[in-house]
C-alpha positions, 0 to 999 in steps of 0.5 A: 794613428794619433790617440790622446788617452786621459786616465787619473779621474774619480771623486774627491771631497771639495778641498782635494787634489786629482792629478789627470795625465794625457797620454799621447801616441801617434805624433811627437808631443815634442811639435805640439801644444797641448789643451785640457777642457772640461765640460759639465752636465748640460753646459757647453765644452769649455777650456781650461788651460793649455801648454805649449811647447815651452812648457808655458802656460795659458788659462783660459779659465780665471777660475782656475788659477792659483789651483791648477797647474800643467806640466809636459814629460815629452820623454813620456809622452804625457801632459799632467794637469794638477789640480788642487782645492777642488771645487764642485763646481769643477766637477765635469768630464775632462779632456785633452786635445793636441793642437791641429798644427806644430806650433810654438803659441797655445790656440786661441780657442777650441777650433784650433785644437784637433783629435780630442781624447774621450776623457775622464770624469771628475766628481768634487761633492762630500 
């Protein structure tokens, strides 16, 4: 049974860091792409960055750059995503997603990803 399992959210002063791991079990990481997204109160799900098997990355969110930053430990079957300055407005439930095939390229938007974890949330307020 494939199971992708967040853990590592909380609340954080505005200027923190939160470091999220996904772990994976039921497939081989190794094959996959891995996505996070995040969604806030009210707003749509959105993506934040992917990597792929490369271990390279692609942000779907300008506003995260410079200040997030994702890594693999296929050994560990787990995807850890970095985030540092933390913002209130990065506050959201953040999730992580395989993509739906092995594949060499991060998908292109959401529909390409499949079996979503249930998430973590993460609270940025002073």
């Amino acid at each position: 049974q494939v199971q992708l399992v967040e853990s590592g959210g909380g609340l954080v002063q505005p200027g923190g860091s939160l470091r999220l791991s996904c772990t994976v079990s039921g497939f081989t990481l190794d094959y996959y792409a891995i996505g996070w997204f995040r969604q806030a109160p009210g707003k749509e799900r959105e993506g934040v960055l992917c990597i792929n098997i490369a271990s390279l990355s692609t942000y779907y969110l300008d506003s995260v750059k410079g200040r997030f930053t994702v890594s693999r430990d296929n050994a560990k079957n787990t995807v850890i995503l970095q985030m540092n300055s933390l913002k209130p407005e990065d506050t959201a439930v953040y999730s992580c997603a395989k993509s739906l095939v092995p594949t060499t390229r991060c998908p292109s938007d959401q529909p390409g990803f499949g079996s979503w974890g249930r998430g973590t949330q993460v609270t940025v307020s002073s």
